[in-house]
PDB file of N, CA, C and O in Angstrom:
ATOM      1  N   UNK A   1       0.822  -1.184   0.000  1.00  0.00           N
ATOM      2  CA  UNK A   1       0.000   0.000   0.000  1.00  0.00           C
ATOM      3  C   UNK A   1       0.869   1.252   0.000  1.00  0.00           C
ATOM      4  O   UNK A   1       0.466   2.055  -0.842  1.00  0.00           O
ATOM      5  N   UNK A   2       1.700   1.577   0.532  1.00  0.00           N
ATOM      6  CA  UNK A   2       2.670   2.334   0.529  1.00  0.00           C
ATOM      7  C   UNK A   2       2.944   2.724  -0.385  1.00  0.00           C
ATOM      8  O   UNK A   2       2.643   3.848  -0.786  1.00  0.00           O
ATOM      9  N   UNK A   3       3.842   1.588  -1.196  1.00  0.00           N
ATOM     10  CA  UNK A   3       4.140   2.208  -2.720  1.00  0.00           C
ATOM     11  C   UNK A   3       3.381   2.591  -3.665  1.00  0.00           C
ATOM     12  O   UNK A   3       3.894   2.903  -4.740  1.00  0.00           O
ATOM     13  N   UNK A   4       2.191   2.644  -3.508  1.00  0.00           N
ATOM     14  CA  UNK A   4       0.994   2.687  -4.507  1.00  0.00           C
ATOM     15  C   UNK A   4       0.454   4.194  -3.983  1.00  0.00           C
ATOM     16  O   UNK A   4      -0.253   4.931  -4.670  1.00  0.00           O
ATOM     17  N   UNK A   5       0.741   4.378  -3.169  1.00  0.00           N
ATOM     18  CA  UNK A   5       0.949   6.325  -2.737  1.00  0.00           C
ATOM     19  C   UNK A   5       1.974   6.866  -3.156  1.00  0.00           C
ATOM     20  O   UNK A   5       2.007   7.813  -3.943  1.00  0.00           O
ATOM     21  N   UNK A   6       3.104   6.186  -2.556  1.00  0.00           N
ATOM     22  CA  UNK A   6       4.312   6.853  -3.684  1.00  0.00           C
ATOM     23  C   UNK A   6       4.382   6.926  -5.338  1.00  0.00           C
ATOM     24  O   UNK A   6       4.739   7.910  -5.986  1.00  0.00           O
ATOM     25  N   UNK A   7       3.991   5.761  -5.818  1.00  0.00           N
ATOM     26  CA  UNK A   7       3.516   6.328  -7.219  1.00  0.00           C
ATOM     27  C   UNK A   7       2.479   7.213  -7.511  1.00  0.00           C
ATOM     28  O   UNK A   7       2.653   7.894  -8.521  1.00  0.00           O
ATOM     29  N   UNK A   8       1.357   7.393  -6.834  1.00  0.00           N
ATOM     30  CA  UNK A   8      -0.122   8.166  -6.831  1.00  0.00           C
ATOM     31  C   UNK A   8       1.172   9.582  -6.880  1.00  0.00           C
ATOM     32  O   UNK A   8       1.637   9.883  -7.979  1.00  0.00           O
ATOM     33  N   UNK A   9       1.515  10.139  -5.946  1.00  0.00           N
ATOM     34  CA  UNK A   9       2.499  10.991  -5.636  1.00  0.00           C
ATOM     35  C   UNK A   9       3.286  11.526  -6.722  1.00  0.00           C
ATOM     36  O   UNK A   9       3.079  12.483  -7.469  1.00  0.00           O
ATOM     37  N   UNK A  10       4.104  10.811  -6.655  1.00  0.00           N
ATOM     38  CA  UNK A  10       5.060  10.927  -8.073  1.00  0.00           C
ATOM     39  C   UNK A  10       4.351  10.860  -9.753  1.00  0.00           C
ATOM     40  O   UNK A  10       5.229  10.963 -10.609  1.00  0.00           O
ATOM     41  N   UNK A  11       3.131  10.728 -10.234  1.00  0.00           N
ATOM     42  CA  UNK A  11       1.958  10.585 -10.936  1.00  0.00           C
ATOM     43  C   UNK A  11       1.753  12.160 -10.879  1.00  0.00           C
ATOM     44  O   UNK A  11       1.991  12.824 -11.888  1.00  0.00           O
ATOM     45  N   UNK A  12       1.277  12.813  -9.611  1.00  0.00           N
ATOM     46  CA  UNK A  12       0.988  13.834  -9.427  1.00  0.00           C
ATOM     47  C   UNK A  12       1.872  14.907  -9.564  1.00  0.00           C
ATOM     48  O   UNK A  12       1.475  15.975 -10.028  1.00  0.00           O
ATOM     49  N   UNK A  13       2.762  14.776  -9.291  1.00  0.00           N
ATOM     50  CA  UNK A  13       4.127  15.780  -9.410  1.00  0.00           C
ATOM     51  C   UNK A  13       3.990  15.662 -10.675  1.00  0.00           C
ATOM     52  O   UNK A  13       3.628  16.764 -11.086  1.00  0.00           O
ATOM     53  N   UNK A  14       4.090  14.840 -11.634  1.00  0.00           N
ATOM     54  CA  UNK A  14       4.730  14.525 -12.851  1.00  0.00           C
ATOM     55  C   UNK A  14       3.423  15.270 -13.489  1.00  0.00           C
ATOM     56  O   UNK A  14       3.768  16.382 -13.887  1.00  0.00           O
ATOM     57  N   UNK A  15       2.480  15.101 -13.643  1.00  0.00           N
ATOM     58  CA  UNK A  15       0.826  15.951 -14.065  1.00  0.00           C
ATOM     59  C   UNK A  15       1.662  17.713 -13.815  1.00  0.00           C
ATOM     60  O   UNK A  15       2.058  18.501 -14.673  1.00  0.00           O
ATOM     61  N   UNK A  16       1.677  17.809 -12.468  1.00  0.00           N
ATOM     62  CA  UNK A  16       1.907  19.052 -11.948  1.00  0.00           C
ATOM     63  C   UNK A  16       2.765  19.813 -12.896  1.00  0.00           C
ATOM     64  O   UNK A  16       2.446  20.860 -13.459  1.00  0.00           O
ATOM     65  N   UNK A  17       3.978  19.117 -13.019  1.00  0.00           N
ATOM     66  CA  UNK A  17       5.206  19.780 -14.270  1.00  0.00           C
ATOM     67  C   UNK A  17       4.775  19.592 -15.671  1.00  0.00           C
ATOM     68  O   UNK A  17       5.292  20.165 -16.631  1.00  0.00           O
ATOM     69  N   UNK A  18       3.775  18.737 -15.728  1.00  0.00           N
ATOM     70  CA  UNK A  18       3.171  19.221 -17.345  1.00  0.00           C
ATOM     71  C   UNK A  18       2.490  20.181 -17.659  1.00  0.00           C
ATOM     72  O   UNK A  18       2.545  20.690 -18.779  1.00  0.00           O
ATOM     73  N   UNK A  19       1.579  20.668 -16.527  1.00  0.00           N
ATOM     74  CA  UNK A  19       0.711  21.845 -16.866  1.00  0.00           C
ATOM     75  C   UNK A  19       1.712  22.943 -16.163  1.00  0.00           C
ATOM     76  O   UNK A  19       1.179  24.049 -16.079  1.00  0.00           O
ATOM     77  N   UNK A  20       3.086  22.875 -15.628  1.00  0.00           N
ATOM     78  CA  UNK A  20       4.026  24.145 -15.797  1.00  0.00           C
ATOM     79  C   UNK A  20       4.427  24.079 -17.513  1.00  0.00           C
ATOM     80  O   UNK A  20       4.251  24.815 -18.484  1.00  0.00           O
ATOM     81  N   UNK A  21       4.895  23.101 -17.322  1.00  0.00           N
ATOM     82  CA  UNK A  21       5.483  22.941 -18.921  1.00  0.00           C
ATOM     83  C   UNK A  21       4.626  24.439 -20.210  1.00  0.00           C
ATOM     84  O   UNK A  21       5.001  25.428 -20.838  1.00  0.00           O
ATOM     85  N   UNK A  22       3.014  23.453 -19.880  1.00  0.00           N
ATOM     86  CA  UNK A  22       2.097  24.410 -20.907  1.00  0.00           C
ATOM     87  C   UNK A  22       2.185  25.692 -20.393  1.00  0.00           C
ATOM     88  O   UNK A  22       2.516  26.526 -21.236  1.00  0.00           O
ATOM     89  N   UNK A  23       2.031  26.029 -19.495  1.00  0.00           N
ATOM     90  CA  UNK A  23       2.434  27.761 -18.714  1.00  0.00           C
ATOM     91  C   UNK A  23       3.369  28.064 -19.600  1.00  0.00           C
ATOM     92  O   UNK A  23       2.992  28.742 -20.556  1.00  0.00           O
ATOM     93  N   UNK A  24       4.623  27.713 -19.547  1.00  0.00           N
ATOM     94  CA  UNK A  24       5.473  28.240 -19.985  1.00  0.00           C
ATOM     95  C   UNK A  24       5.508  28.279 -21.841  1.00  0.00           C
ATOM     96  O   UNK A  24       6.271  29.082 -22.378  1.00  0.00           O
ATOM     97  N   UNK A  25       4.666  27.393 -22.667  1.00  0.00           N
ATOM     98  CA  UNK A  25       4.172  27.285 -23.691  1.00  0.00           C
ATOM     99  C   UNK A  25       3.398  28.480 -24.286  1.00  0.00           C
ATOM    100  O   UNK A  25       3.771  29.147 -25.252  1.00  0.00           O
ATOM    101  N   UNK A  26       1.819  28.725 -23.289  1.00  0.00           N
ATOM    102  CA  UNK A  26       0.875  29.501 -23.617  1.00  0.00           C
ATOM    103  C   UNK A  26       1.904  30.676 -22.995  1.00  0.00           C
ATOM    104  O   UNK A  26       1.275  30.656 -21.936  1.00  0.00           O
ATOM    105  N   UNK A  27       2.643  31.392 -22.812  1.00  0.00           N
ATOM    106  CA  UNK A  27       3.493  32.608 -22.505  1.00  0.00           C
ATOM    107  C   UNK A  27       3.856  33.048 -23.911  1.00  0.00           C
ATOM    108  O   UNK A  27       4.139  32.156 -24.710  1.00  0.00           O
ATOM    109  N   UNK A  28       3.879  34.140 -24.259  1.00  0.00           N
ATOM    110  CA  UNK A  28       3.848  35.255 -25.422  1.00  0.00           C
ATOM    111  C   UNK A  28       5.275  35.210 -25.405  1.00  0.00           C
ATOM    112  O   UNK A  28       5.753  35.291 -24.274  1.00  0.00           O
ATOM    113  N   UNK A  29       5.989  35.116 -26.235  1.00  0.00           N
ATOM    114  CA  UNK A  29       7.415  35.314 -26.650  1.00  0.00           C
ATOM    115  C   UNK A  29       7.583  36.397 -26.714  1.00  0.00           C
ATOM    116  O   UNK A  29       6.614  37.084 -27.040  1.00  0.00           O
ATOM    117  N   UNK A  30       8.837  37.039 -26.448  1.00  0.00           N
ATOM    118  CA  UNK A  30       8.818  38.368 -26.558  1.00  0.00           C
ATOM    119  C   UNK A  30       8.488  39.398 -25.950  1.00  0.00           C
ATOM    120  O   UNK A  30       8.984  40.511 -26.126  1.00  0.00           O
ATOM    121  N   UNK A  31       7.332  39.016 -24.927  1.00  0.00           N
ATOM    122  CA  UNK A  31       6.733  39.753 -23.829  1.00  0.00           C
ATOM    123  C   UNK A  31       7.930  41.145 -23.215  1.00  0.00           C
ATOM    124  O   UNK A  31       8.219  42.264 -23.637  1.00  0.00           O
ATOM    125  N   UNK A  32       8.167  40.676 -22.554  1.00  0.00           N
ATOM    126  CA  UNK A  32       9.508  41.837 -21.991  1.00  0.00           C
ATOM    127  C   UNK A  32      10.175  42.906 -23.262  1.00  0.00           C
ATOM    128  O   UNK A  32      10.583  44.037 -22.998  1.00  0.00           O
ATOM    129  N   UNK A  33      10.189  42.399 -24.452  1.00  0.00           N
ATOM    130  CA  UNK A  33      11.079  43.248 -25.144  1.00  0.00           C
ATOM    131  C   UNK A  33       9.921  44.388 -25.976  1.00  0.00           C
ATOM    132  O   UNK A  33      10.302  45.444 -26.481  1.00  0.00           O
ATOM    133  N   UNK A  34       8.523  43.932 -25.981  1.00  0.00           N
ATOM    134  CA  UNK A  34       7.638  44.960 -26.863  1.00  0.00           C
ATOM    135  C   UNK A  34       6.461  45.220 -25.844  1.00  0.00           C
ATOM    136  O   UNK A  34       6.300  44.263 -25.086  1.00  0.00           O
ATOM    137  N   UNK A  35       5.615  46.256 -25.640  1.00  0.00           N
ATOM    138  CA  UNK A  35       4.781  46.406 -24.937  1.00  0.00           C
ATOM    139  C   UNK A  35       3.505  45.239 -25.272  1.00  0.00           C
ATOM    140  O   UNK A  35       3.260  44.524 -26.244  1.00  0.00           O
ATOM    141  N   UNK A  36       2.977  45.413 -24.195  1.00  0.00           N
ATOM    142  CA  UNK A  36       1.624  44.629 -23.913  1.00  0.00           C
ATOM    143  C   UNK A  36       0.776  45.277 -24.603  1.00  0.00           C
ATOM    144  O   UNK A  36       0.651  46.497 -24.497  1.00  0.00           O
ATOM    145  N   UNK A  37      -0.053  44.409 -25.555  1.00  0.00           N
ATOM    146  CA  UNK A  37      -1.567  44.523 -25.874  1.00  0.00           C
ATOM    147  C   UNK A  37      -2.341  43.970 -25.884  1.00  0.00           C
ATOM    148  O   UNK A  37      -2.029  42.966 -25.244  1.00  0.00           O
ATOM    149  N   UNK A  38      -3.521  43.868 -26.283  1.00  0.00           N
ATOM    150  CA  UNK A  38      -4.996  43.332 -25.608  1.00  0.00           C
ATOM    151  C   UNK A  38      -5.184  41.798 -25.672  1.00  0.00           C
ATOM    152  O   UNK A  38      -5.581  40.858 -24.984  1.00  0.00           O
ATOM    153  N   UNK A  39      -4.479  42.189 -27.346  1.00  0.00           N
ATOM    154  CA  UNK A  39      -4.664  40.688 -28.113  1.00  0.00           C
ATOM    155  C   UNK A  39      -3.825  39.929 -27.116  1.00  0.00           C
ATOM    156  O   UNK A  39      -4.320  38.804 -27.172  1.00  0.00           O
ATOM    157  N   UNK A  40      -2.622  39.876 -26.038  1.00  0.00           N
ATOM    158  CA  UNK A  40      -1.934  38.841 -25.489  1.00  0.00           C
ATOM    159  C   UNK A  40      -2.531  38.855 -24.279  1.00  0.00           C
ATOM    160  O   UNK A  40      -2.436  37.816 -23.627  1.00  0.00           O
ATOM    161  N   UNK A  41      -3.240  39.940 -23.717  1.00  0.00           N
ATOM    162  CA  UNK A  41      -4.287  39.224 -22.104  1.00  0.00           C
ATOM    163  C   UNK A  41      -4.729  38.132 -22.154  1.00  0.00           C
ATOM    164  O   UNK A  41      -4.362  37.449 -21.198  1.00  0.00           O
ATOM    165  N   UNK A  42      -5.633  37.424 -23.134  1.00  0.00           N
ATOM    166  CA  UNK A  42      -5.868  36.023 -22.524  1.00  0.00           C
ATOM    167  C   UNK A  42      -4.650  35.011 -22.395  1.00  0.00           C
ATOM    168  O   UNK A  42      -4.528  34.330 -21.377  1.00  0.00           O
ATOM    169  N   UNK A  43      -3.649  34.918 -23.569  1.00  0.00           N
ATOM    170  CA  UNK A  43      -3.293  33.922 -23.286  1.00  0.00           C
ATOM    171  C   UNK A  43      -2.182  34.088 -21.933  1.00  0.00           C
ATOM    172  O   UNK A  43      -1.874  33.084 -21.289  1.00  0.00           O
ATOM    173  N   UNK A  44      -1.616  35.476 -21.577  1.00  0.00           N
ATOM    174  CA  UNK A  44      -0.592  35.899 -20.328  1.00  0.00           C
ATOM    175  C   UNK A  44      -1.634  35.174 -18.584  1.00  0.00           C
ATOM    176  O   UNK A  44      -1.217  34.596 -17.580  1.00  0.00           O
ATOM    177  N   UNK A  45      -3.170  35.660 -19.055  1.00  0.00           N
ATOM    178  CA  UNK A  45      -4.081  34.649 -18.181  1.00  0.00           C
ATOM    179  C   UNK A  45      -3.840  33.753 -18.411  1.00  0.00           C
ATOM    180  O   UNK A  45      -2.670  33.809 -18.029  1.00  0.00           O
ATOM    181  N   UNK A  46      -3.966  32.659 -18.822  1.00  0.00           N
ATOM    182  CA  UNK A  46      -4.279  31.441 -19.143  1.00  0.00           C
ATOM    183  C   UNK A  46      -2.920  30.722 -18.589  1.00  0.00           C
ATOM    184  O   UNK A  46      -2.840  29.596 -18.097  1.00  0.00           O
ATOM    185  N   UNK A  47      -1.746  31.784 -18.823  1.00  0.00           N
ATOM    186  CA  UNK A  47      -0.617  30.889 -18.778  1.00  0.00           C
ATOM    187  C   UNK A  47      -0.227  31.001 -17.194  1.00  0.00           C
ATOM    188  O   UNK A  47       0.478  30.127 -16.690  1.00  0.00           O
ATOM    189  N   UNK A  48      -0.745  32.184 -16.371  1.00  0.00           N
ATOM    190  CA  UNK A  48      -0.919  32.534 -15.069  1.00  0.00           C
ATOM    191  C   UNK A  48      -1.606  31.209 -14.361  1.00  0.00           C
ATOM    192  O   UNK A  48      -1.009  30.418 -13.631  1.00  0.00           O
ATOM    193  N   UNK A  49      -3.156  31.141 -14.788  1.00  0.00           N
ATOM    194  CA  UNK A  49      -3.662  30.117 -14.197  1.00  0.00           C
ATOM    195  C   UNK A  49      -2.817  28.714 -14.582  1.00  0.00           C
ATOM    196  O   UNK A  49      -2.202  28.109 -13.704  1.00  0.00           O
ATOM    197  N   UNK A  50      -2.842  28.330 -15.749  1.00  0.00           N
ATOM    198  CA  UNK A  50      -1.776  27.200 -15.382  1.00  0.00           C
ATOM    199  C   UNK A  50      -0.970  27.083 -14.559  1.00  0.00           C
ATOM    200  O   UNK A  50      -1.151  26.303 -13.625  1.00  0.00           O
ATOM    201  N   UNK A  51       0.145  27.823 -14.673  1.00  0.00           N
ATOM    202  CA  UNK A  51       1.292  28.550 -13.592  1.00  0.00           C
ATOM    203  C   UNK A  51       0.673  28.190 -12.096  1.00  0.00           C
ATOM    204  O   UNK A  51       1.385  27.503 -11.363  1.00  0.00           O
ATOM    205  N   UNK A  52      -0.289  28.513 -11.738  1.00  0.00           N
ATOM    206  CA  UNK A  52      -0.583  28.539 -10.217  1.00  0.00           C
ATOM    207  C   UNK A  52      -1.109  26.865  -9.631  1.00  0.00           C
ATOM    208  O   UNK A  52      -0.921  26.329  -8.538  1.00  0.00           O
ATOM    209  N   UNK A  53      -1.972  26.260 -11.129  1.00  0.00           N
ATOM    210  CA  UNK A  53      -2.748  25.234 -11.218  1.00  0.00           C
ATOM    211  C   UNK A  53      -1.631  23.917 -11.190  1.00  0.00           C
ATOM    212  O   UNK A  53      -1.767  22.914 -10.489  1.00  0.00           O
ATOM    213  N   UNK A  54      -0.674  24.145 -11.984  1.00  0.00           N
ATOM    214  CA  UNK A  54       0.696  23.442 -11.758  1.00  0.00           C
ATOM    215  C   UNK A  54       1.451  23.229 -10.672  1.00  0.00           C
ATOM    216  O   UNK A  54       1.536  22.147 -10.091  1.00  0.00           O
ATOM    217  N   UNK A  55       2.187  24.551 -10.276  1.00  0.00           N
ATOM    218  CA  UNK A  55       2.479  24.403  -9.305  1.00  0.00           C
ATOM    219  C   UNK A  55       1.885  23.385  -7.829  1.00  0.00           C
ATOM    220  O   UNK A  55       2.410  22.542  -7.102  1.00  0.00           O
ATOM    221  N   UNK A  56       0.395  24.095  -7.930  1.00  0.00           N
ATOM    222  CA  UNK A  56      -0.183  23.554  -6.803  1.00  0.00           C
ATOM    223  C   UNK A  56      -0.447  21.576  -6.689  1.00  0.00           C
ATOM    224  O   UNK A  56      -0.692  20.760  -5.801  1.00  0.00           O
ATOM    225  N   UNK A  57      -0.185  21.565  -8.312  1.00  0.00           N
ATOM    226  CA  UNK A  57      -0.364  19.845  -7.961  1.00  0.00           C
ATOM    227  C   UNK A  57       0.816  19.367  -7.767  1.00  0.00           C
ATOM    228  O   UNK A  57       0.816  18.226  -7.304  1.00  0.00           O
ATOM    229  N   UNK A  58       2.242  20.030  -8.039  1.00  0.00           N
ATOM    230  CA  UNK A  58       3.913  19.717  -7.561  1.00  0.00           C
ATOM    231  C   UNK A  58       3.814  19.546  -6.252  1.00  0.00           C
ATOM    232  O   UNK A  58       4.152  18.439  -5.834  1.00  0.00           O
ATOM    233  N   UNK A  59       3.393  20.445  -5.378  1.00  0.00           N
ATOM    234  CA  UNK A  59       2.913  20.437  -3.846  1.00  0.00           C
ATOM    235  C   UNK A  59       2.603  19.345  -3.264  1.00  0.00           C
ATOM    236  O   UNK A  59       3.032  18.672  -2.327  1.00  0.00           O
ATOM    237  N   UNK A  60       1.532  19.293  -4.223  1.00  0.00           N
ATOM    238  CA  UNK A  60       0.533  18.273  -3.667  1.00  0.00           C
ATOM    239  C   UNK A  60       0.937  16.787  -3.660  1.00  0.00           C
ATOM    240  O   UNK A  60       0.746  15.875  -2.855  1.00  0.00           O
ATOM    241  N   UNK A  61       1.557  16.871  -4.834  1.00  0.00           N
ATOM    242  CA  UNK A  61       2.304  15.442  -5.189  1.00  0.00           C
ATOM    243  C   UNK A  61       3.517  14.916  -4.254  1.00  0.00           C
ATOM    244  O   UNK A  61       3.743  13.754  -3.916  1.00  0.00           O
ATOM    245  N   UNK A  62       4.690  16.841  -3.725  1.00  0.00           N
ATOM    246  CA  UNK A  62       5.412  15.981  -2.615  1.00  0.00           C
ATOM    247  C   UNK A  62       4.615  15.640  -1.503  1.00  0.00           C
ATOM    248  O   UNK A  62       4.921  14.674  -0.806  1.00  0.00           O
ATOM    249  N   UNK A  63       3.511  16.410  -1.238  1.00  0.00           N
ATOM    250  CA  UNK A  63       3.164  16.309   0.289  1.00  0.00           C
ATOM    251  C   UNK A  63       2.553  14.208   0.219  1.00  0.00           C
ATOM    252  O   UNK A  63       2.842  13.375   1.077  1.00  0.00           O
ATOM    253  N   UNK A  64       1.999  14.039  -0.630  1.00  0.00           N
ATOM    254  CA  UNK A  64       1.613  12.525  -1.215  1.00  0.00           C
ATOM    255  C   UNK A  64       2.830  11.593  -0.584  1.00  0.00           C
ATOM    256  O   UNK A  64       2.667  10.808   0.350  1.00  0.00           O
ATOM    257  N   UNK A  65       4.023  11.822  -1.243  1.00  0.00           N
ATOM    258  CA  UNK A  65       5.039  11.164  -1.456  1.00  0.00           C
ATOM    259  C   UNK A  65       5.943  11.417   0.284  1.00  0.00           C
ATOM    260  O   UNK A  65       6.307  10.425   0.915  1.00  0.00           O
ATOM    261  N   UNK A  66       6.109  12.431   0.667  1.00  0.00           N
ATOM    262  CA  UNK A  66       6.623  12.662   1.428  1.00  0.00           C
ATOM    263  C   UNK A  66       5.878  12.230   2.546  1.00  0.00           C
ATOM    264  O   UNK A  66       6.381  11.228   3.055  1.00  0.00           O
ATOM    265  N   UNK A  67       4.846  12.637   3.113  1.00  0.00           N
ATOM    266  CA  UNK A  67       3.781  11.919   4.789  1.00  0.00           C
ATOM    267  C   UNK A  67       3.949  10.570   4.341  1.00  0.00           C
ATOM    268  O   UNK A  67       3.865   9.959   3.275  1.00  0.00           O
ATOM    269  N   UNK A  68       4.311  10.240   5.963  1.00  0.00           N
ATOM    270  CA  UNK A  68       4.395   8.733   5.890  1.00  0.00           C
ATOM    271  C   UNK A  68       2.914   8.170   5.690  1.00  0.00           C
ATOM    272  O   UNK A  68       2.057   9.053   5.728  1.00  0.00           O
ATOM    273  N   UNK A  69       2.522   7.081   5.518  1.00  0.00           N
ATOM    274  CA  UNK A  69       1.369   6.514   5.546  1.00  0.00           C
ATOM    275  C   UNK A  69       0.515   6.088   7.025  1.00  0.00           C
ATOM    276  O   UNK A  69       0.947   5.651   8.091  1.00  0.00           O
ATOM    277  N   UNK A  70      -0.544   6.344   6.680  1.00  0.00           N
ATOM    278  CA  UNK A  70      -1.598   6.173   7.966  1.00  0.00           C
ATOM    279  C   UNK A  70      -1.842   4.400   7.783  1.00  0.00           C
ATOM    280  O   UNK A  70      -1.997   3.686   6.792  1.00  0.00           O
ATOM    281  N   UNK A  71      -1.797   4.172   9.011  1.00  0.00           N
ATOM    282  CA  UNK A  71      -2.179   2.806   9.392  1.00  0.00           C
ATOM    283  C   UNK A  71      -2.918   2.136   9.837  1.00  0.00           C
ATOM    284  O   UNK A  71      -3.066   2.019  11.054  1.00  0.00           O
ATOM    285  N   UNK A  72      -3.656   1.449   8.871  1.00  0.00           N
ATOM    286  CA  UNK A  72      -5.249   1.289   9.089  1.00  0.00           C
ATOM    287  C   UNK A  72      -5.296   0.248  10.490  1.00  0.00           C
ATOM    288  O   UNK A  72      -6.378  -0.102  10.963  1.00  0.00           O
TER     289      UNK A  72
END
């Protein structure tokens, strides 16, 4: 049972760094070197919420992997 959390875990981390991955995908090239316009608000959103949505399952995935297991 154990290891079957540690993979659940590591599953989750691994999810988590794919939707950073797309964050960093849906991000506007170039951003920093030309000003902002309208047309790039959604996708600078989109790549925000990923960004936060990612992260939070990396978290989630060590906290999985890392707590020892409860014992039924």
């Amino acid at each position: 049972m154990n290891l079957r959390y540690r993979l659940l875990g590591g599953f989750i981390v691994g999810c988590g760094l794919a939707v950073c991955y797309g964050a960093v995908v849906l991000w506007p090239a170039g951003l920093l070197a030309s000003p902002l316009t309208w047309s790039e608000a959604p996708r600078i959103a989109g790549a925000l919420v990923a960004a936060v949505l990612g992260v939070g399952n990396v978290f989630a995935g060590l906290v999985v992997v890392m707590r020892p297991p409860v014992l039924q």
